[in-house]
Residue, then its C-alpha position, 0 to 999 in steps of 0.5 A: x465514475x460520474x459525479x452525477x451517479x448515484x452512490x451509497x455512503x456505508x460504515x464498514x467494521x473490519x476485524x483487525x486480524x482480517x484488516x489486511x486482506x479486506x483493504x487489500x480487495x476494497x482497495x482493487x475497486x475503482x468504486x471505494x472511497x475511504x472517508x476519514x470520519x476523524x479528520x481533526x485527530x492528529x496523526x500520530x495519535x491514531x492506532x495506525x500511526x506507527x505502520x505510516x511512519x514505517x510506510x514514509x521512511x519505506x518511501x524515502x529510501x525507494x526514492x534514495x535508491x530510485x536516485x542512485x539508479x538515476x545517478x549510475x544510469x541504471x534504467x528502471x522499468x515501471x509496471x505497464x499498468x496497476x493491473x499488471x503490478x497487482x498481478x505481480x504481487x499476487x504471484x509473489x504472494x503465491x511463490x513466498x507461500x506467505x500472508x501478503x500482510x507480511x511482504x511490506x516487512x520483507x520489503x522493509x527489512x531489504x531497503x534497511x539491510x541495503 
């Protein structure tokens, strides 16, 4: 997209109960950019906060065993493109039979069981 395209600035509420899947498909688009309409509140004070603090230290501990592959010479194979990751989620979302809101849990609970 071009500076010089013509965009639309629109509010969106989304239901909590449907939040997941309607982040999820919005954020499939390369045409969706989120505005944070409470850029002076503090982080920790918004009702997300708790599932970013969830998110960093879900983070640091990928970047800890990212380390150790390094460290043992474990190669790792990163996906070819978005496209090909987000397919890969799908399909895991389609075999576990289970909401794709709750594999960020199962992925948690594997990095702190390792």
């Amino acid at each position: 997209m071009f500076r010089s395209e013509e965009m639309g600035l629109y509010t969106i509420t989304i239901p909590k109960d449907n939040c997941w899947e309607i982040m999820d498909e919005l954020g499939r688009e390369s045409y969706v950019h989120v505005i944070d309409l409470n850029p002076g509140e503090q982080i920790f004070n918004r009702t997300f906060a708790s599932f970013l603090k969830r998110c960093d230290e879900a983070e640091r501990r990928m970047r800890y065993l990212e380390s150790e592959c390094n460290r043992l010479k474990i190669k790792l194979q990163p996906p070819s493109s978005y496209e090909s990751f987000m397919n890969a989620v799908d399909l895991i979302t389609k075999v576990r039979k289970r909401p794709a809101s709750t594999y960020f849990d199962e992925i948690e609970n594997e990095l702190t069981d390792k």
